[in-house]
DSSP file (Angstrom, degrees, kcal/mol; ACC not computed):
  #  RESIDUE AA STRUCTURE BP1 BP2  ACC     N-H-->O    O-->H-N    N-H-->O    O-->H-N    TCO  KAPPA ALPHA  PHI   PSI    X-CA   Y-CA   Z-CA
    1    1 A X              0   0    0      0, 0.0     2,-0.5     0, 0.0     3,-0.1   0.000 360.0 360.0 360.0 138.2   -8.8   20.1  -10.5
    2    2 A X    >   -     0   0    0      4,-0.1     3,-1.6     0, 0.0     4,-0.1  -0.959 360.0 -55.3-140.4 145.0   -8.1   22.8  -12.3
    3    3 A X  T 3  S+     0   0    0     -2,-0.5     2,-0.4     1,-0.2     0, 0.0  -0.275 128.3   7.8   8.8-109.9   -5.8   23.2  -15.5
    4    4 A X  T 3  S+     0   0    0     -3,-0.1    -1,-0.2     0, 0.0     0, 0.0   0.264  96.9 131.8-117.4  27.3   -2.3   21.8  -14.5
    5    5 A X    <   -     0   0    0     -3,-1.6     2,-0.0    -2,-0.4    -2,-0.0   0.134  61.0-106.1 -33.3 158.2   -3.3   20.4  -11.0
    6    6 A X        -     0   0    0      1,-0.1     2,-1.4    87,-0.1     3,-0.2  -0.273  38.5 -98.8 -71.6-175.6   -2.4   16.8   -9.9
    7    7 A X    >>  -     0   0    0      1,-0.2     3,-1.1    -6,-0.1     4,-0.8  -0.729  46.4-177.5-114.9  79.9   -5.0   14.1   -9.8
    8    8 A X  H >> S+     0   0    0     -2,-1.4     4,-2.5     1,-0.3     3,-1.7   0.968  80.6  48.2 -46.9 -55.0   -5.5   14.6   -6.1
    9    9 A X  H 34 S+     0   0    0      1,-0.3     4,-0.5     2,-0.2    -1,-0.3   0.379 103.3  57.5 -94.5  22.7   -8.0   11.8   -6.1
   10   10 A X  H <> S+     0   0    0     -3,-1.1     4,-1.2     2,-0.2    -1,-0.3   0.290 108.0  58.9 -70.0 -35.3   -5.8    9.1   -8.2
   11   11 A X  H <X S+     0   0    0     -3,-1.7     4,-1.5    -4,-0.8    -2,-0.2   0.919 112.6  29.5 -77.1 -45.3   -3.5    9.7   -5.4
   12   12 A X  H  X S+     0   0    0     -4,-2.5     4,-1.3    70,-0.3     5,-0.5   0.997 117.3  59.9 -83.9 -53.3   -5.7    8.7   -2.7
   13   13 A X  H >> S+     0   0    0     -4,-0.5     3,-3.0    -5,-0.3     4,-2.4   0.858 114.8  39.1 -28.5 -73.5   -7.6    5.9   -5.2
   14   14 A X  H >X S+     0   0    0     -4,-1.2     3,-2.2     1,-0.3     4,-1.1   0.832 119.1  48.3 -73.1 -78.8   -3.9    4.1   -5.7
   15   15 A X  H 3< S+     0   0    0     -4,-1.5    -1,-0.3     1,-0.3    -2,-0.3   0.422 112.8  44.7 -59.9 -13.4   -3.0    4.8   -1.7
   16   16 A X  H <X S+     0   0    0     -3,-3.0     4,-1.9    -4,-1.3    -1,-0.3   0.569 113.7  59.2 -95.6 -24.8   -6.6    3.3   -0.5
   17   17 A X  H <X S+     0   0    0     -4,-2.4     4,-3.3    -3,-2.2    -2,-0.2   0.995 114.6  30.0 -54.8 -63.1   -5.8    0.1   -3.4
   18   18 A X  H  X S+     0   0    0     -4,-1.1     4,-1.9     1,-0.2    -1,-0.2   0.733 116.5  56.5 -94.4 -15.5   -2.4   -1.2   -1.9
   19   19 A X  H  > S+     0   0    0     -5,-0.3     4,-3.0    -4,-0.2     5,-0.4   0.968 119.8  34.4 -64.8 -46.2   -3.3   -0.3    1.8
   20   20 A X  H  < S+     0   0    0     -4,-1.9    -2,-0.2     2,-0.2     4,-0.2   0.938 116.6  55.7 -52.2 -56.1   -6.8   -2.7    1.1
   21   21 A X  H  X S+     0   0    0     -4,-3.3     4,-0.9    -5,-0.3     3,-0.3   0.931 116.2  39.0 -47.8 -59.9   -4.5   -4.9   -1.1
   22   22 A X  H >X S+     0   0    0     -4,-1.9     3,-1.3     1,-0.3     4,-1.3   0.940 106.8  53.3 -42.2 -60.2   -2.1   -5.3    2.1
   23   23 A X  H 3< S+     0   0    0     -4,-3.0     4,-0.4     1,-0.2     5,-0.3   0.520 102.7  71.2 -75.6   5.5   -4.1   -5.6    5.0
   24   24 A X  H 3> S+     0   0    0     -5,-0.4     4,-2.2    -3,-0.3    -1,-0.2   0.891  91.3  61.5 -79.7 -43.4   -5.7   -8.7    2.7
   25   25 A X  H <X S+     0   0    0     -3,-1.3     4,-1.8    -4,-0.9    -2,-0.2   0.979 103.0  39.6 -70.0 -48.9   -2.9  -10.5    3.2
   26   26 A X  H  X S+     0   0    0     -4,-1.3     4,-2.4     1,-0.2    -1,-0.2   0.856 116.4  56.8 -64.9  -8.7   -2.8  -10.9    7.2
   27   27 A X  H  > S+     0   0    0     -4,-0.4     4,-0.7    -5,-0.3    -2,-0.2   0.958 100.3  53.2 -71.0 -67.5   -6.3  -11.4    7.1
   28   28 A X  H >< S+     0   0    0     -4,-2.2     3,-1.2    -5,-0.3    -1,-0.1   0.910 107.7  49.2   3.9 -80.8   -6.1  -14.0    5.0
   29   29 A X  H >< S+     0   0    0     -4,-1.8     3,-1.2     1,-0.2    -2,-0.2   0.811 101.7  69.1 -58.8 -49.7   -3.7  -15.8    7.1
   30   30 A X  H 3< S+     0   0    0     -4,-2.4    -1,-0.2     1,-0.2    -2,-0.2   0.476  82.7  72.8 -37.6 -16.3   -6.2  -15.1   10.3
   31   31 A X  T << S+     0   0    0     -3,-1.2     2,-0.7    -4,-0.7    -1,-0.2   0.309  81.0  91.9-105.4  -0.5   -8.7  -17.4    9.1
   32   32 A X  S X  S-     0   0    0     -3,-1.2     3,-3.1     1,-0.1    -3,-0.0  -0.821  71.5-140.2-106.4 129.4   -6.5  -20.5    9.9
   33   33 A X  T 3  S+     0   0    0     -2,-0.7    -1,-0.1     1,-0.2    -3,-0.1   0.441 110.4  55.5 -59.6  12.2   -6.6  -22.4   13.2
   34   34 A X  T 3  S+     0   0    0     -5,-0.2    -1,-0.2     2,-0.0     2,-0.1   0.276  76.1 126.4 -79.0 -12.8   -3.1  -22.5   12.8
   35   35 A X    <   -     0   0    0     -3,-3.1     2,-0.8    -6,-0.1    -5,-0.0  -0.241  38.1-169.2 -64.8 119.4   -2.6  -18.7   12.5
   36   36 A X        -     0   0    0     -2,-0.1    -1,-0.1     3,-0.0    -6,-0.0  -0.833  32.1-112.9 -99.6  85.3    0.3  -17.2   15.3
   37   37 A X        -     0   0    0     -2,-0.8     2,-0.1    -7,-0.1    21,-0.0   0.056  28.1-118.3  -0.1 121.6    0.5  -13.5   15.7
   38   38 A X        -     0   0    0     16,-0.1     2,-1.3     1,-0.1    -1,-0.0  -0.621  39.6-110.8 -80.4 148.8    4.1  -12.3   14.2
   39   39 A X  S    S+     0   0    0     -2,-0.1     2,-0.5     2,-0.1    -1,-0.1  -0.418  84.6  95.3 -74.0  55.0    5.8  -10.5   17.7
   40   40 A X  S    S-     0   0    0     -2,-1.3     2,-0.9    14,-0.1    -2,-0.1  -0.949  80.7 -73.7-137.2-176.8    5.5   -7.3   16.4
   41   41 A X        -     0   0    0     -2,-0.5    13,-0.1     1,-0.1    -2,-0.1  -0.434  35.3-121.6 -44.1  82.7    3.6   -4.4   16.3
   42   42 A X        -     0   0    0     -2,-0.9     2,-0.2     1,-0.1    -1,-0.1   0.005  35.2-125.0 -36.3 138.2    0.6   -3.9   14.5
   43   43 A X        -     0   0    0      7,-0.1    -1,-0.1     1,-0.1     5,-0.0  -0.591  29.5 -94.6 -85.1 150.4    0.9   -0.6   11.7
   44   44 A X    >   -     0   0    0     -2,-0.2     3,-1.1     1,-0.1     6,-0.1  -0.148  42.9-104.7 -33.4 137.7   -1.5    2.5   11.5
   45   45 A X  T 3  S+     0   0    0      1,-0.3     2,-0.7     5,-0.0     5,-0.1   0.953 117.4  34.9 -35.1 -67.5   -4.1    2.2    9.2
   46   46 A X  T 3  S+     0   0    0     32,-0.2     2,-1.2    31,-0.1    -1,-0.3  -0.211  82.9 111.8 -88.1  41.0   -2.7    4.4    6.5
   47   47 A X    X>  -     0   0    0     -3,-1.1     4,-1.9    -2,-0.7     3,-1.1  -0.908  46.4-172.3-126.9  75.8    1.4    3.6    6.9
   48   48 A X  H 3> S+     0   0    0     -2,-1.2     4,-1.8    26,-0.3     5,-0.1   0.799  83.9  45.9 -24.4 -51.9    1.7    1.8    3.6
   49   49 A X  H 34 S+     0   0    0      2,-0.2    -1,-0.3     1,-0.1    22,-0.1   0.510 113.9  53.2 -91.8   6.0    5.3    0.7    4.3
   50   50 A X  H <> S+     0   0    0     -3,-1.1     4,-1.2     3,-0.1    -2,-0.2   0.682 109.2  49.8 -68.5 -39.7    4.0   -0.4    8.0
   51   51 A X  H  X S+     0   0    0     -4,-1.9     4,-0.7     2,-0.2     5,-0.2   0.833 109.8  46.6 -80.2 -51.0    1.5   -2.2    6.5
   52   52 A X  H  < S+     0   0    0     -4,-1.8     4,-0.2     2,-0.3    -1,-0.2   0.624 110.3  54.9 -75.9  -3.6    3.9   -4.3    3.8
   53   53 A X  H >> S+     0   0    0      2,-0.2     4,-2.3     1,-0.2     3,-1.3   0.866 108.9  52.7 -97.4 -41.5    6.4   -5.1    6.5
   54   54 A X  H 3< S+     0   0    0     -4,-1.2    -2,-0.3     1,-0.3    -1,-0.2   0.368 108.1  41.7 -51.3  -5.3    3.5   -6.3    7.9
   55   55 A X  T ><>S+     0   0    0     -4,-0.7     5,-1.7     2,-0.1     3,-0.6   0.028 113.3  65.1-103.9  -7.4    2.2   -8.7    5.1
   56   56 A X  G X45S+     0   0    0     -3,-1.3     3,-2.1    -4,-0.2     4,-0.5   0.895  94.8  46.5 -74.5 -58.1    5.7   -9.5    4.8
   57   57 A X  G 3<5S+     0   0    0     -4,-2.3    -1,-0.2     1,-0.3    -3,-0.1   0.324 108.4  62.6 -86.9  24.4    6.1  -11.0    7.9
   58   58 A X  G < 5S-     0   0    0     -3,-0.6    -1,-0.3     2,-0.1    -2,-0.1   0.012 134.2 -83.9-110.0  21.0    2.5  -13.1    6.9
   59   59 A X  T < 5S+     0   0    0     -3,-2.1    -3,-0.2     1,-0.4    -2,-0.2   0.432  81.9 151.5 116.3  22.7    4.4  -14.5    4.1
   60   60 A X      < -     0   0    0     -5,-1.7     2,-0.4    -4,-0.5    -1,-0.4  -0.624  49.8-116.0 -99.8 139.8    4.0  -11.7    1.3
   61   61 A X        -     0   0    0     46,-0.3    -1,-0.1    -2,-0.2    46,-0.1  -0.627  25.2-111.0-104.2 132.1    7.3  -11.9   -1.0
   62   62 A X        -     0   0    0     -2,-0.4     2,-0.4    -6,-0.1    -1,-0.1  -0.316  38.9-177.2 -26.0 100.1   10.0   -8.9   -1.1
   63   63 A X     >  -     0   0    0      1,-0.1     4,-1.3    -2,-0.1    -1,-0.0  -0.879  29.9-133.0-118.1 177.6   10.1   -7.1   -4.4
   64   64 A X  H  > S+     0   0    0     -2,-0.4     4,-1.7     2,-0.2    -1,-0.1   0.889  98.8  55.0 -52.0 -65.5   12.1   -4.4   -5.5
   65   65 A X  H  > S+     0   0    0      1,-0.2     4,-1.4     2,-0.2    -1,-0.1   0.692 106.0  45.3 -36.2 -48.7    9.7   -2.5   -6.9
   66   66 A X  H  > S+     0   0    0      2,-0.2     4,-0.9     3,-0.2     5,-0.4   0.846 108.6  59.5 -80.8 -57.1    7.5   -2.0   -4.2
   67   67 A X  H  < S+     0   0    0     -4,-1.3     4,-0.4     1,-0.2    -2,-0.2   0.896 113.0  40.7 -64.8 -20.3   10.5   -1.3   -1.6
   68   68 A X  H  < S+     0   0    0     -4,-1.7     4,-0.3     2,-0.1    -1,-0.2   0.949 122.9  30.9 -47.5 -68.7   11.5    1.5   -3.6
   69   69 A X  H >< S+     0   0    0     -4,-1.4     3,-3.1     2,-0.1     4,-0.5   0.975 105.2  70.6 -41.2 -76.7    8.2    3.3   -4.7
   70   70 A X  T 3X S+     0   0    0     -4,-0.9     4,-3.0     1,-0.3     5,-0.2   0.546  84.2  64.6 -61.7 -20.4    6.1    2.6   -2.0
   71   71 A X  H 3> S+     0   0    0     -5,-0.4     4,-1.4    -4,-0.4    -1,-0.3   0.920 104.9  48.2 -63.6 -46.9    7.8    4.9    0.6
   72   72 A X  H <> S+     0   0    0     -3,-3.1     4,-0.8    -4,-0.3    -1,-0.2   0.954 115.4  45.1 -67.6 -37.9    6.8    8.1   -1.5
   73   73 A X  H  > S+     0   0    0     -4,-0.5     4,-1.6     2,-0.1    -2,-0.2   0.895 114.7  52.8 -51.5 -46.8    2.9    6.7   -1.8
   74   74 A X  H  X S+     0   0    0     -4,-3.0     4,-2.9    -5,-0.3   -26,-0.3   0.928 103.5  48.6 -72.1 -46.1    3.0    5.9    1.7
   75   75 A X  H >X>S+     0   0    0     -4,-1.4     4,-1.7     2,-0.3     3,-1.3   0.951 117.2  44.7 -71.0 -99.3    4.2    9.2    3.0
   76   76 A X  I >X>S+     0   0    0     -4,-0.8     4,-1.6     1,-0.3     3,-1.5   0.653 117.1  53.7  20.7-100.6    1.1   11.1    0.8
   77   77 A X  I 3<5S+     0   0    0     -4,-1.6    -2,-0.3     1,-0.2    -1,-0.3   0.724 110.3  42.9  -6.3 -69.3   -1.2    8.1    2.1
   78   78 A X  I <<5S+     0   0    0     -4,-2.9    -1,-0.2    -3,-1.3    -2,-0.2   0.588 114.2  38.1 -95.7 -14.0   -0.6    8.6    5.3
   79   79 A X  I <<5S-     0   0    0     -4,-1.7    -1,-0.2    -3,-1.5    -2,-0.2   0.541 108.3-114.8 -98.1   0.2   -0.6   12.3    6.3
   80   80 A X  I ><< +     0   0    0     -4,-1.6     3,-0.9    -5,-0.5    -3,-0.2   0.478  68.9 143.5 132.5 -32.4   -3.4   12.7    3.9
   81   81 A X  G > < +     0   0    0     -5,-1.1     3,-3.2     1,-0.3    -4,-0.1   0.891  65.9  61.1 -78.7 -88.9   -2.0   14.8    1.5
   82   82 A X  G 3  S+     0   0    0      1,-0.3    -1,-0.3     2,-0.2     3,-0.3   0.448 115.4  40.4 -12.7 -42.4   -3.7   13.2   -1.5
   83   83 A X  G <  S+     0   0    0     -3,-0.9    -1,-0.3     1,-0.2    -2,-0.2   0.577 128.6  17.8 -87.7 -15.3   -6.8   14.2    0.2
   84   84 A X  S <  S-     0   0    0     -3,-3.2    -2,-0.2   -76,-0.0    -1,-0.2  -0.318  73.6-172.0-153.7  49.1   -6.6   16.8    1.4
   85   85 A X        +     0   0    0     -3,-0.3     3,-0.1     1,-0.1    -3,-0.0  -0.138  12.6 167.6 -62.1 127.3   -3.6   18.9   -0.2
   86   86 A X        +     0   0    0      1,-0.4     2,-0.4     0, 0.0    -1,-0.1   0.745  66.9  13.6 -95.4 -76.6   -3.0   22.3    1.7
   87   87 A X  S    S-     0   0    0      1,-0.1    -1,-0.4     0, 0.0     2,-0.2  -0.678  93.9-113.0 -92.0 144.9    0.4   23.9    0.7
   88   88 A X        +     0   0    0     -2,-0.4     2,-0.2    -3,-0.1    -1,-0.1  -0.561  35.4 176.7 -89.5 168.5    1.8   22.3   -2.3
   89   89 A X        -     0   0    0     -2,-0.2     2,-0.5    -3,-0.0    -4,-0.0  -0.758  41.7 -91.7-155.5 174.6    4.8   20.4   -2.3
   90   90 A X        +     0   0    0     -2,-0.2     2,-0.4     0, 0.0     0, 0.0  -0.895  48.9 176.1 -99.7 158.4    6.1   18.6   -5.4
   91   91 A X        -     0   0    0     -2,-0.5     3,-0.1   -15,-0.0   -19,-0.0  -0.936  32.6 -88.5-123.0 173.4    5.0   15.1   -6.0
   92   92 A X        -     0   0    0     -2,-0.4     3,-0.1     1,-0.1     5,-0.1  -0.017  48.5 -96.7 -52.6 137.5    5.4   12.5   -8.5
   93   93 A X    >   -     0   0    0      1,-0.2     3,-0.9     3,-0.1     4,-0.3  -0.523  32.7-128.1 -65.1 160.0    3.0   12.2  -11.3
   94   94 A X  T 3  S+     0   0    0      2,-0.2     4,-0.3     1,-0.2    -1,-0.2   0.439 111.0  75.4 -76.6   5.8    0.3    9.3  -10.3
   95   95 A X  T >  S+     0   0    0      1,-0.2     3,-0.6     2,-0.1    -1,-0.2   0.807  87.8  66.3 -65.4 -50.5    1.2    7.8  -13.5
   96   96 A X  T <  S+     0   0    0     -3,-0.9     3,-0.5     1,-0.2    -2,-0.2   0.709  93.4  54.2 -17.7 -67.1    4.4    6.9  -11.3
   97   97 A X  T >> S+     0   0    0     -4,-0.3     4,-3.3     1,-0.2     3,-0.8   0.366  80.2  98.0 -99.8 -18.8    2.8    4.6   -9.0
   98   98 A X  H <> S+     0   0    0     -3,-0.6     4,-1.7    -4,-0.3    -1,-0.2   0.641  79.0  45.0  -1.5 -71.4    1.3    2.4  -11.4
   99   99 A X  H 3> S+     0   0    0     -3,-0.5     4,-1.1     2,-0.2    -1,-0.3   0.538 113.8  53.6 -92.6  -9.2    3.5   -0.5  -11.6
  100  100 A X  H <> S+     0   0    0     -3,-0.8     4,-2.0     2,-0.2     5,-0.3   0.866 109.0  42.9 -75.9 -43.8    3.9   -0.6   -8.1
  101  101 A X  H >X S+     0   0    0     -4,-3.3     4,-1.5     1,-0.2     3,-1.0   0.987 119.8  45.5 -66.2 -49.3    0.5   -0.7   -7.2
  102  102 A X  H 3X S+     0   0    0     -4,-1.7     4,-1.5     2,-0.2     3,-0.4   0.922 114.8  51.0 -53.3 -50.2   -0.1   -3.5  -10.3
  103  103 A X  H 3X S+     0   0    0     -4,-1.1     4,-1.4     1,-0.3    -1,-0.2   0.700 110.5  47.6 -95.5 -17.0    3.1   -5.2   -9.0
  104  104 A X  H <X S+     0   0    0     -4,-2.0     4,-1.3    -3,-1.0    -1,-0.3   0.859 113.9  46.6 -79.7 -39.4    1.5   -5.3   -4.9
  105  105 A X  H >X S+     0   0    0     -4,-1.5     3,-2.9    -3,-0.4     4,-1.3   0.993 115.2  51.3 -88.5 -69.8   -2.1   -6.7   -6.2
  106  106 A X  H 3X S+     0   0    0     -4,-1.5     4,-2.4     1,-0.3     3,-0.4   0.688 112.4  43.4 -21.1 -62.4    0.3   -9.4   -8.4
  107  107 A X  H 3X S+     0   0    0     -4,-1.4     4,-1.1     1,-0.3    -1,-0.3   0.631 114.5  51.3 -83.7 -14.7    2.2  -10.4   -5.5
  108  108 A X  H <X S+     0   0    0     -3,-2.9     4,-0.9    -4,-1.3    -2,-0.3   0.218 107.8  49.2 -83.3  -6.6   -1.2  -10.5   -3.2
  109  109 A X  H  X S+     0   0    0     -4,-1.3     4,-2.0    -3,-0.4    -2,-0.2   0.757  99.8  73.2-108.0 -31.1   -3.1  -12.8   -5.5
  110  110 A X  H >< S+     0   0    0     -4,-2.4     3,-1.2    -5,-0.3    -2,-0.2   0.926 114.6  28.0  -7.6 -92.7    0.4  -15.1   -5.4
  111  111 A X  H 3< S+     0   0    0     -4,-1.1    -1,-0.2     1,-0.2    -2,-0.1   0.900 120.6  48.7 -50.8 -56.6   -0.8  -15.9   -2.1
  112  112 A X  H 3< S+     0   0    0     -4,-0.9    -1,-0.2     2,-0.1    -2,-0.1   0.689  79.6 115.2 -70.9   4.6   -4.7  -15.6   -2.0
  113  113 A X  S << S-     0   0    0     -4,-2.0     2,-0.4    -3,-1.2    -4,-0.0  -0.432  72.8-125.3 -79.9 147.2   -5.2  -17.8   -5.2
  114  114 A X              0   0    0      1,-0.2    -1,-0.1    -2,-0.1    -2,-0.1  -0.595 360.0 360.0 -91.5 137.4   -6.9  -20.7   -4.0
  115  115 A X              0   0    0     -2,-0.4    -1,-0.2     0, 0.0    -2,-0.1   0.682 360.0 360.0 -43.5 360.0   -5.1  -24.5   -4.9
């Protein structure tokens, strides 16, 4: 990085968090002899919002936050950018993304905390 750069790798850090954070929840859920495949589609690795409609539909609860936010992380996330920025484009400070990523881990430990 140099003087007023973004924090390329804060961008990919927080997009690698809540994809890991996601894909925790149907996994989870696999490890019961009860567990039924939802009839849909499995998501791309890196398609953030592919991936939370998919922990939704393994029981993961709806917020606000997340459906807002997460579509601009995802997009980032998922062509790369974070990782490999060519032309600049504008984004969001990674400061941004914060309380969404805190408010995905929140709503994923809901579920995994054990009785």
């Amino acid at each position: 990085m140099e003087g007023a750069e973004p924090n390329w790798p804060k961008y990919a850090l927080l997009g690698h968090a809540v994809e890991l954070a996601l894909k925790a929840v149907p996994k989870y859920f696999e490890q019961s002899r009860t567990y039924q495949k939802p009839n849909a589609v499995e998501p791309a690795n890196h398609d953030l919002v592919g991936q939370y409609e998919w922990a939704k539909l393994h029981g993961l609860a709806s917020n606000a936050v997340v459906e807002t936010d997460l579509p601009v992380l995802s997009k980032l996330h998922e062509d790369h950018y974070a990782r490999y920025p060519q032309t600049l484009r504008p984004v969001p400070l990674p400061s941004g993304f914060d309380d969404l990523v805190d408010q995905i881990i929140a709503d994923v430990e809901k579920i995994m905390r054990l009785p």
